[in-house]
TORRO-651665 format. One record per residue (C-alpha): residue number from 1; x, y, z; residue in one letter. Coordinates in steps of 0.1 Angstrom, whole numbers, m for minus. Example, Ala and Ser with C-alpha at 12.3 -4.5 7.8 and 13.67 -1.06 7.14 Angstrom:
# TORRO-651665
i;xx;yy;zz;aa
1;123;m45;78;A;
2;137;m11;71;S;
END
This chain:
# TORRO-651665
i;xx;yy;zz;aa
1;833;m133;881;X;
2;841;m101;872;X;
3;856;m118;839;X;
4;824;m129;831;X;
5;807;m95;840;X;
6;829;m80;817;X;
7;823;m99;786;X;
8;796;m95;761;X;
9;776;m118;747;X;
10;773;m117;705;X;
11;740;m115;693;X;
12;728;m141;670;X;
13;726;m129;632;X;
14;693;m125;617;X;
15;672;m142;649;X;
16;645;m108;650;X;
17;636;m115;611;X;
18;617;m149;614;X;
19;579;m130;631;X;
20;579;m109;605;X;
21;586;m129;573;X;
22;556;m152;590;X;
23;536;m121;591;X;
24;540;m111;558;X;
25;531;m143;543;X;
26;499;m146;563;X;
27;489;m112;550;X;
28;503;m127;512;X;
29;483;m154;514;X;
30;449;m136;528;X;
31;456;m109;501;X;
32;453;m137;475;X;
33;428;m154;491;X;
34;405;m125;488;X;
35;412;m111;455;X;
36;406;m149;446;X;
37;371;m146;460;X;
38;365;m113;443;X;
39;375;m128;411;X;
40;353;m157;412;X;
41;325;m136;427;X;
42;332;m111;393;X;
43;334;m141;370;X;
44;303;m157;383;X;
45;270;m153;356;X;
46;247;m165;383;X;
47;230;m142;406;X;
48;239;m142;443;X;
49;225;m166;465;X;
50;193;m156;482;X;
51;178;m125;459;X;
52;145;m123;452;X;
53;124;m103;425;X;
54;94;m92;443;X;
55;90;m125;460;X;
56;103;m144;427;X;
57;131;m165;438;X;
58;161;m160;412;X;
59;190;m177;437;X;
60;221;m191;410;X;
61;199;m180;385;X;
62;212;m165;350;X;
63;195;m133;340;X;
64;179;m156;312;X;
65;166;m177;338;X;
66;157;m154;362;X;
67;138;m136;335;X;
68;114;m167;325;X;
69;107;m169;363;X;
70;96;m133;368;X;
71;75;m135;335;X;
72;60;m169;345;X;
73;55;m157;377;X;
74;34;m126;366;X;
75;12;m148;343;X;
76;3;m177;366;X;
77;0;m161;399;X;
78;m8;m121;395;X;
79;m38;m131;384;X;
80;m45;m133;423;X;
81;m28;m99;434;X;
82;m51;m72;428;X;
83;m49;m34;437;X;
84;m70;m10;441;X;
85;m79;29;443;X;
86;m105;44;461;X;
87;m116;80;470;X;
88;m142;88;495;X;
89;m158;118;500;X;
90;m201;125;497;X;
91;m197;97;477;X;
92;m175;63;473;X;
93;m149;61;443;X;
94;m130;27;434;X;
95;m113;11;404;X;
96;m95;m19;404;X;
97;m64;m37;384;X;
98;m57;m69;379;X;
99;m20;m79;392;X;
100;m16;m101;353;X;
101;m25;m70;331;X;
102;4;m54;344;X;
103;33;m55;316;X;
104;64;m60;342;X;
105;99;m56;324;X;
106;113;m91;335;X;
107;142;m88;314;X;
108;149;m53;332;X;
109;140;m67;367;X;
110;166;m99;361;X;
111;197;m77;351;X;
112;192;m55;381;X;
113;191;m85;401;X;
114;224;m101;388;X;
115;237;m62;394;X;
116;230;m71;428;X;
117;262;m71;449;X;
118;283;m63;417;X;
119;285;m28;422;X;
120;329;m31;436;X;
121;355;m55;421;X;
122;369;m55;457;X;
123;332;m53;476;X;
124;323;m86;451;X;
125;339;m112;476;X;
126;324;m103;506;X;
127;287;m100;490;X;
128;291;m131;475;X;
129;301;m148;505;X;
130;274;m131;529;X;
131;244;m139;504;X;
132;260;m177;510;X;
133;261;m175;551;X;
134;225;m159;552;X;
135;226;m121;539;X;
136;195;m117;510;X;
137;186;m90;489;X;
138;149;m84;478;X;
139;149;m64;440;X;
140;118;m49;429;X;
141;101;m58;401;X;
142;107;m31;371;X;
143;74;m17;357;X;
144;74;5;330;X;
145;61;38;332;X;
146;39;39;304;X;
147;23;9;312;X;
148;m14;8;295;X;
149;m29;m14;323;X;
150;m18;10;347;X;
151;m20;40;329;X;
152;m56;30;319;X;
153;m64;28;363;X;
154;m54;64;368;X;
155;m69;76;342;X;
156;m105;60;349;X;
157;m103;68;385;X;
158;m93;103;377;X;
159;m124;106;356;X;
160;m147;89;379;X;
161;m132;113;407;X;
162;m131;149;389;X;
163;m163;141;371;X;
164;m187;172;371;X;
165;m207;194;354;X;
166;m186;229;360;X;
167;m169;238;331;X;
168;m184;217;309;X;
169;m195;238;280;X;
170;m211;230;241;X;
171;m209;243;209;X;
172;m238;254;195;X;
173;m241;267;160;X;
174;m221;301;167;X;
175;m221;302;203;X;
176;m203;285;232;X;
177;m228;272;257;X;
178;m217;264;295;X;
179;m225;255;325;X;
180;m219;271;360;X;
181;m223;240;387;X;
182;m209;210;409;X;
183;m177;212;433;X;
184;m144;204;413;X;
185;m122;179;432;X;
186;m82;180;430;X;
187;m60;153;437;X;
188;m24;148;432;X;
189;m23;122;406;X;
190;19;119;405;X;
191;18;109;439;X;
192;m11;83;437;X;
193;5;70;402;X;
194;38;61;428;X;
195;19;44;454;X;
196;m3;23;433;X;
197;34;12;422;X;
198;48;3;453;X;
199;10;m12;468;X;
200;14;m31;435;X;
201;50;m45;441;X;
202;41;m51;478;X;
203;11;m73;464;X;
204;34;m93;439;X;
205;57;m101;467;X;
206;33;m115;493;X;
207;18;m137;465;X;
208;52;m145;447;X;
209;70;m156;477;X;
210;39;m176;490;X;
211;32;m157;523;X;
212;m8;m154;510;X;
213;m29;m173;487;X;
214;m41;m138;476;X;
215;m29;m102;479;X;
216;m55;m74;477;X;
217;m36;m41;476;X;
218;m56;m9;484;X;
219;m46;26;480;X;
220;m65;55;497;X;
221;m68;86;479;X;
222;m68;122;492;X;
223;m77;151;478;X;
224;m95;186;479;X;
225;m129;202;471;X;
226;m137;232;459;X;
227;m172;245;458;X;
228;m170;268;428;X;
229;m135;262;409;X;
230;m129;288;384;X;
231;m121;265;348;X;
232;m88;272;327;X;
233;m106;296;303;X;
234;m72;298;283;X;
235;m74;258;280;X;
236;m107;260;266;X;
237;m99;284;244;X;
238;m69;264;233;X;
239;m97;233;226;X;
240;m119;255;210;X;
241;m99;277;187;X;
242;m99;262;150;X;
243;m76;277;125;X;
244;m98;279;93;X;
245;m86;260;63;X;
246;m92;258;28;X;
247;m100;223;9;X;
248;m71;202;m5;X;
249;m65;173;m25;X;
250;m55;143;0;X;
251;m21;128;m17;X;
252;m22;94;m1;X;
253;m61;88;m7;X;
254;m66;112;m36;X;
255;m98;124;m28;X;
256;m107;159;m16;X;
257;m104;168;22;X;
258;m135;187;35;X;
259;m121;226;43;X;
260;m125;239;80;X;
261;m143;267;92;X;
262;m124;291;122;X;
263;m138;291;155;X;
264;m124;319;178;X;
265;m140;335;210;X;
266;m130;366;237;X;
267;m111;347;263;X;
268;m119;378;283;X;
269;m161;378;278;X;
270;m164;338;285;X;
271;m144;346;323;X;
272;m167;377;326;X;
273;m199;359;320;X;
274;m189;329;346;X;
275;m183;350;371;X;
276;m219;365;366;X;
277;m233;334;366;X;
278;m248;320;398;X;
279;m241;282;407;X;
280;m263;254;381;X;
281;m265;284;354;X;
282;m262;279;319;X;
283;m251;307;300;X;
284;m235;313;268;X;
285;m210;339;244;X;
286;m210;342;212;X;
287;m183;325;188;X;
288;m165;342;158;X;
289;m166;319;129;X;
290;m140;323;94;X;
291;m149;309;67;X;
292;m120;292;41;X;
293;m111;307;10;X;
294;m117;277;m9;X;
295;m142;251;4;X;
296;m149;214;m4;X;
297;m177;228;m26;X;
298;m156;251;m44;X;
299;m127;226;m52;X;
300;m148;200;m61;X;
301;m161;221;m87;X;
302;m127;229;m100;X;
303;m112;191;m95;X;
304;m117;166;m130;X;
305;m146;190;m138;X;
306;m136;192;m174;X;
307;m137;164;m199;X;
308;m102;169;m215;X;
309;m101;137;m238;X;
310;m123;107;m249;X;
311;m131;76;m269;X;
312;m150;49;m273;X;
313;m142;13;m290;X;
314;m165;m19;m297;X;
315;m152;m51;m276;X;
316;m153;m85;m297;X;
317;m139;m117;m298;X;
318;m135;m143;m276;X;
319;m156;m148;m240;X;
320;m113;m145;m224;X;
321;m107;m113;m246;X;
322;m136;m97;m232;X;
323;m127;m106;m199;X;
324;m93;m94;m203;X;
325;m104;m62;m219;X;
326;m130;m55;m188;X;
327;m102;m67;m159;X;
328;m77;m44;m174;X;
329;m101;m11;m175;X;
330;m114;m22;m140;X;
331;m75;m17;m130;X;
332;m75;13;m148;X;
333;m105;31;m139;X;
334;m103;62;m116;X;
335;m66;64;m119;X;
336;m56;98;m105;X;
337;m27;115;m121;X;
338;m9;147;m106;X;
339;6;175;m120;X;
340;41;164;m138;X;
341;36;128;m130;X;
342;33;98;m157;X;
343;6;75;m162;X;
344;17;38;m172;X;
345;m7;12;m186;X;
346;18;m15;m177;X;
347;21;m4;m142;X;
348;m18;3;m134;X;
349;m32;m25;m158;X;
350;m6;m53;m151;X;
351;8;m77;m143;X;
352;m6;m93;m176;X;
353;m8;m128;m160;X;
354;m31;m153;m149;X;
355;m25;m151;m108;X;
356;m42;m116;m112;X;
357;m72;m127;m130;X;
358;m59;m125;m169;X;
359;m73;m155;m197;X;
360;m58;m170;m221;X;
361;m70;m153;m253;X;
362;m50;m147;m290;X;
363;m19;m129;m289;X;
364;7;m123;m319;X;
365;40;m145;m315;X;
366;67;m142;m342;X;
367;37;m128;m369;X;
368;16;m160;m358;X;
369;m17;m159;m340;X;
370;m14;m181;m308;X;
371;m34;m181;m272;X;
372;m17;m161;m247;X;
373;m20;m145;m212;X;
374;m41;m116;m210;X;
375;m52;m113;m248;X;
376;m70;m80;m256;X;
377;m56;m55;m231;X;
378;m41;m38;m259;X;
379;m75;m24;m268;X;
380;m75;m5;m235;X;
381;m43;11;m238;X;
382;m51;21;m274;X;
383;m85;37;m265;X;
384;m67;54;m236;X;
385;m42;65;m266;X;
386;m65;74;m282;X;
387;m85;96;m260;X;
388;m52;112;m249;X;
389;m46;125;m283;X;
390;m83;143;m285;X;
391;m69;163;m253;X;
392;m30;186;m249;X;
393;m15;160;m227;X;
394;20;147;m233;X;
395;29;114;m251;X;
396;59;98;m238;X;
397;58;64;m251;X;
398;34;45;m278;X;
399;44;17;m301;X;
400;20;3;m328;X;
401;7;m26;m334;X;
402;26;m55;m362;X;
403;m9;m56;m378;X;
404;m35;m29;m378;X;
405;m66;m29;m357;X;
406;m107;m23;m370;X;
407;m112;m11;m334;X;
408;m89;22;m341;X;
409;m83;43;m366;X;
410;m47;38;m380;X;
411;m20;54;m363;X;
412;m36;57;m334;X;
413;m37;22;m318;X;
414;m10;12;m287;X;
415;1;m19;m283;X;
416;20;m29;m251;X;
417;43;m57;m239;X;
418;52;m64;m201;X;
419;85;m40;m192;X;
420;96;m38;m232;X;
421;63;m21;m247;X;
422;41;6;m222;X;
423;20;35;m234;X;
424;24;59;m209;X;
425;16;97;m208;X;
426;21;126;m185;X;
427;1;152;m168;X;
428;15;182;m186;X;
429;m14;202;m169;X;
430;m14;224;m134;X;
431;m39;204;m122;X;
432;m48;166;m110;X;
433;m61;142;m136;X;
434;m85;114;m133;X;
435;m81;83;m157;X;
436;m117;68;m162;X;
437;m121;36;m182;X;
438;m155;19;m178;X;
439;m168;m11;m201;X;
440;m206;m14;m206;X;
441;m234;m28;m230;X;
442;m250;m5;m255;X;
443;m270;m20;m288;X;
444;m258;m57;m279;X;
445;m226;m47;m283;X;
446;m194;m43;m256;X;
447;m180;m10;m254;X;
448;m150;3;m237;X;
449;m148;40;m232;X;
450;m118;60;m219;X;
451;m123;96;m203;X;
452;m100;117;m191;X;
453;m108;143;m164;X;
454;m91;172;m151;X;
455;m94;215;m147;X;
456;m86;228;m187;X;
457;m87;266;m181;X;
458;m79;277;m217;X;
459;m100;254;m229;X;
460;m73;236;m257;X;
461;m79;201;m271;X;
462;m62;180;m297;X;
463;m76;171;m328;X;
464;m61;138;m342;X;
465;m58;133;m380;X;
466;m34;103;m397;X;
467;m28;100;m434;X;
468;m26;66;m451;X;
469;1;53;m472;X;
470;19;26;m492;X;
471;m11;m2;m486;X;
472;m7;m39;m495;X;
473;m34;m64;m503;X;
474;m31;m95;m491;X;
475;m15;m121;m505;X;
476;m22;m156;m512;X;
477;m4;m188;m506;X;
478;m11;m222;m505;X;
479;4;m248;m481;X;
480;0;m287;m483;X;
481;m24;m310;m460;X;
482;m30;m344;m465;X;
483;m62;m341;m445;X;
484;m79;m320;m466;X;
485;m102;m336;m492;X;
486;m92;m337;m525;X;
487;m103;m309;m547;X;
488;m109;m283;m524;X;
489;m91;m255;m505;X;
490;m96;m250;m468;X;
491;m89;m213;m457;X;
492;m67;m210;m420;X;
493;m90;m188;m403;X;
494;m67;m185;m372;X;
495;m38;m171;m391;X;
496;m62;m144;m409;X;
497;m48;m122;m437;X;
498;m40;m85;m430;X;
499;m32;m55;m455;X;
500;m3;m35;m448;X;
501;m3;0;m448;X;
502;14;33;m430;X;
503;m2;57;m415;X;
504;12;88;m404;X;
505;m1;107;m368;X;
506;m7;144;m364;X;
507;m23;158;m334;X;
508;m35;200;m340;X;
509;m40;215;m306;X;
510;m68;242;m308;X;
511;m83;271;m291;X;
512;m118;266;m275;X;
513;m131;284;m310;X;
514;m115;253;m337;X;
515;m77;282;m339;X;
516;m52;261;m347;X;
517;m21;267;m314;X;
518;2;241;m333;X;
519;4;209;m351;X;
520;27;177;m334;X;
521;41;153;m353;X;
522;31;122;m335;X;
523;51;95;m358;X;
524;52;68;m386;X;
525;29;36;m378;X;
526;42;1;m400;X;
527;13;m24;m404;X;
528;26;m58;m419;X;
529;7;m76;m443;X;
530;m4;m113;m433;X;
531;m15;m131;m465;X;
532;m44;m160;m469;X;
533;m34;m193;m464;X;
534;m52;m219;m479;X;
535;m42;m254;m474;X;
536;m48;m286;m504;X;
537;m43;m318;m509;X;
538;m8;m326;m521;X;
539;m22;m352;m539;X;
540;m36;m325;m561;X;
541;m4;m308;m570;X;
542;m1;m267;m568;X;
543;m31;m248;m569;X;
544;m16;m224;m592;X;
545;m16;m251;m620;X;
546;m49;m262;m614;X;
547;m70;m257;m650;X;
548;m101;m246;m648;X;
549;m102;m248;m613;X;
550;m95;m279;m611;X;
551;m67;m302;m598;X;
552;m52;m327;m626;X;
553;m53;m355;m607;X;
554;m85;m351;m588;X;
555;m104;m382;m589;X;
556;m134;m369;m573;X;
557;m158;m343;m580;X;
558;m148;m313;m563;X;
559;m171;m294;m539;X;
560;m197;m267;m555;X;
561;m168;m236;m567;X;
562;m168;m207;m542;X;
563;m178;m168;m546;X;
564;m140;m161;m539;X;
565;m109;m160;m561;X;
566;m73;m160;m542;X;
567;m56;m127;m552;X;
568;m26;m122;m574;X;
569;6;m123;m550;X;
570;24;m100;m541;X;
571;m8;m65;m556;X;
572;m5;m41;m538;X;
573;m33;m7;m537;X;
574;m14;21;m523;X;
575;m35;47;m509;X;
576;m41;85;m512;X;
577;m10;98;m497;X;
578;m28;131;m488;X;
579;m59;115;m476;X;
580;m67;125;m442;X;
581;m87;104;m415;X;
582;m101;127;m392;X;
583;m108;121;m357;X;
584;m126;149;m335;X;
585;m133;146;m297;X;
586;m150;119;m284;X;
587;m153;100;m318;X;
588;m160;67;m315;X;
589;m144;43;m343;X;
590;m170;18;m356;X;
591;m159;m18;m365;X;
592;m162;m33;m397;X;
593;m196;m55;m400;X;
594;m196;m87;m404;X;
595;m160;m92;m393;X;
596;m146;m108;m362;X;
597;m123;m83;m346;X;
598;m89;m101;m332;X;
599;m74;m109;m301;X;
600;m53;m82;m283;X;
601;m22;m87;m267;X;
602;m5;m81;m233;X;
603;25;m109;m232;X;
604;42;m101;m259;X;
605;74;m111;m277;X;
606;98;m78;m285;X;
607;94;m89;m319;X;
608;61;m76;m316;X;
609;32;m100;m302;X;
610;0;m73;m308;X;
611;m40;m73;m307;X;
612;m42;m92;m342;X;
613;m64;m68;m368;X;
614;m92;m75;m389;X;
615;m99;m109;m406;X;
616;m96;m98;m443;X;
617;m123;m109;m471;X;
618;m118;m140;m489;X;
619;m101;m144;m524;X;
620;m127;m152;m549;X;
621;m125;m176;m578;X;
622;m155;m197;m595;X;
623;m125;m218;m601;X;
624;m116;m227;m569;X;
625;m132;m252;m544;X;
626;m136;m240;m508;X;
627;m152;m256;m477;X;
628;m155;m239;m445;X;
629;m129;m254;m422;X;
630;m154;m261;m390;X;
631;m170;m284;m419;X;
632;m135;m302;m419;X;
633;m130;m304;m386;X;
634;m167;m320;m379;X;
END
């Protein structure tokens, strides 16, 4: 016994471990399990079960989802959610909103509602899995602050509420006129603003979840009255004070902005004289009143008072040109110009094309008269030109034409071309310009005047002279056409012979009293000759070898001989080199009588399709048989 009392027993290796290794696992496995359930709660792009916008159900919803409900919801049902304001005091106040005219930010109201619950990685599990045992969350709808339908409450029931005749006040002629009178009411407006907001949620969540068929939502206001409320005189003055200012010319609609007179008044004298008063009073203090410098009178008088160019041209042709020539100066007209800025026909007249109104009407391609787009407009730029050159403005570009013109005197025409060919000028003056160009009818005839209208202080003009040079008669040639009748020439009176010439441009700038300032080069103008073409029989042989004006091997008669005889090929006239063609202001340039003027241009080739010139007399020769070519074509 005592053997066995003596020995001791050997305790077994490792049996205390085993609880705690089980422990530890438990706790492993719980750890994992909830971070698990916190990651799929963060992963999740549905809102939590059981949250509700205002009454809109958005459970499992996405925030794309839960947005169409909360808008839907708005427009179908807060049509019957209403709220209103009222004030009570002698007398009953009330305005009322309607619960749809509210502009609620769903998309605002959905994203705070997936926030919901989301605020902890580690707090994510447990909210996710209480909002799926029972727990729910009710989010507010989100509405903006500056809401107009609910601005636009507060602001009529604040004027219904402080309406009254104290502190009102007129103004009339130089006095300030006011009246001394009925109580002044203050409410605090911050403070009704927030609980028209909440009445206003409250309504949309009765409706929204379906506790009512209707929610009325009524907010009482409070406030306090004051008999005889002194008014913010310095707020009134703050209305009422008017800086004076001059007249100006308005960039964006270019016409003249009317000038402003300054109202002032003592601050001090209008507090005086309301204190005097005695309640219902009107009284009344005088006003000080500035006048501008410069008024709308004034300007005007200064503003495109002064002619500083002109001209006038005859319109002829065609029924298209003449519509082409009045569309482009309608474009045109009452063009305003300001100081160191460029005018461009191409820019203000066109686009040359027929989706903005231009004809077909003859045009110059390759030296040939054809039908084009918006023949004639060259006649408006060239008067323009023209008038620019009787004034001190700047040329900055001008071509002329590839035949000359009877509507302008040479060297002073200006042909243009889409974005190749412009005539454009500047305002080289301190002072706005106006562009007029008006067509009208005056002795039967069209005309087409240009004006040009600004301030000229110094009274300058220009004074346009060109000397003619190097002129060349017209040609004649003779092409074959087995449809014309034996023994006769036909004349093309499409293609229409031309003379060439030169002409070279001055423009003397003068004092108001004819002294010449200086004299500007303005450049060489080339006019190309176009000869008469007359077309015969080939049948006939050459017209050149006809004897006694007749073909060899005609075997008819020929027609009755002609007043005309085709001219020696190749004569040329030169002119005067020294001779002068004056041009004073305002001159108009008659046509020649009895001639049909040409077709302008305004698609042109950059070869040079221009406004084709005067039809040129017929060769004569009691030879020579000629019919008139309508004759042929009947």
């Amino acid at each position: 016994m005592r053997a066995m009392q003596g020995q001791r027993v050997a305790k077994k290796e490792g049996g205390g471990k085993l609880p705690w290794l089980i422990t530890g696992s438990v706790v492993g496995i719980l750890a994992a399990a909830y971070l698990g359930l916190c990651a799929w709660a963060g992963g999740r792009q549905e809102i939590l079960p059981n949250v509700s916008i205002s009454g809109v159900n958005v459970s499992n919803m996405t925030v794309e989802q839960a947005q169409s409900a909360v808008e839907t919801a708005v427009s179908q049902q807060g049509k019957d959610v209403t709220l209103a304001l009222h004030y009570t005091t002698d007398q009953e106040f009330s305005e009322e909103l309607n619960g749809a005219d509210v502009q609620v930010d769903a998309a605002q109201s959905a994203q705070n509602a997936w926030q919901e619950g989301r605020g902890n990685f580690l707090t994510g599990g447990p909210q996710l899995l209480g909002h799926m045992l029972g727990m729910s969350s009710q989010v507010p709808a989100v509405i903006p602050e500056d809401d107009p339908a609910l601005q636009d409450l507060m602001e009529r029931m604040e004027q219904a509420v402080t309406a009254t005749d104290d502190q009102g006040y007129t103004i009339e002629e130089d006095r300030l006129v006011m009246v001394k009178g009925a109580p002044v009411v203050t409410v605090d407006w911050e403070e009704a603003r927030t609980q028209a907001e909440e009445n206003l949620l409250a309504g949309y969540e009765q409706r929204f979840s379906g506790q009512t068929e209707s929610s009325m939502q009524k907010v009482e206001l409070t406030g306090q009255t004051s008999e005889v409320a002194e008014p913010d005189f310095e707020a009134i003055h703050r209305a009422v004070y008017t800086e004076p200012k001059d007249a100006a010319l308005d960039l964006e609609s270019m016409e003249i902005t009317d000038h402003t007179v300054g109202v002032d008044f003592d601050v001090q004298a209008l507090r005086s004289a309301y204190q005097a008063a005695k309640g219902g009073e009107t009284f009344s203090i005088p006003l000080t009143l500035t006048q501008p410098k410069v008024t709308k009178e004034d300007l005007g008088g200064s503003l495109f008072r002064d002619v500083l160019g002109e001209a006038t041209t005859t319109v002829t042709g065609t029924t298209a040109r003449r519509a082409n020539v009045k569309l482009a100066a309608s474009r045109c007209n009452d063009t305003i110009v300001l100081p160191g800025e460029e005018f461009s026909y191409n820019k203000t007249a066109g686009g040359f094309s027929a989706k903005n109104g231009y004809l077909p009407a003859p045009i110059y391609v390759g030296g040939r008269s054809e039908d084009g787009i918006g023949g004639g407009v060259c006649q408006g730029s060239s008067t323009i030109y023209y008038a620019v050159l009787h004034s001190t403005l700047e040329i900055v570009e001008r071509h002329d034409h590839r035949f000359a013109v009877t509507y302008m005197p040479a060297g002073m025409d200006a042909t243009v071309y889409g974005d190749t060919l412009d005539f454009r000028f500047r305002n080289s003056t301190d002072y706005p310009i106006k562009v007029s160009v008006v067509t009208y009818t005056s002795g039967g005839s069209l005309k087409l005047t240009a004006k040009i209208y600004g301030t000229n202080i110094d009274g300058r003009y220009g004074d346009p002279t060109s000397t003619v040079y190097d002129v060349v008669n017209p040609t004649t040639v003779y092409q074959p056409d087995a449809s014309v009748a034996r023994g006769t020439l036909v004349l093309d009176r499409e293609q229409n012979a031309y003379t060439g010439k030169k002409a070279h441009t001055y423009r003397t700038i003068r004092e108001a009293d004819g002294t010449v300032v200086e004299k500007q080069d303005m450049g060489t103008s080339s006019y190309s000759m176009r000869p008469h073409t007359y077309y015969y029989n080939p049948a006939d042989g050459d017209p050149t070898t006809w004897v006694n004006g007749k073909p060899p091997a005609a075997s008819t008669e020929p027609a009755d001989p002609g007043t005309t005889t085709p001219t020696n090929p190749g004569a040329t006239t030169p002119a005067d080199p020294g001779t002068e063609t004056p041009g004073g202001p305002g001159t108009t340039t008659p046509e020649d009588p009895g001639t049909t003027e040409p077709e302008d241009t305004g698609t042109t080739e950059p070869s040079g399709t221009e406004d084709p010139g005067p039809e040129q007399p017929e060769p004569s020769d009691s030879g020579l048989n000629f019919i008139d070519p309508n004759a042929v074509a009947a």
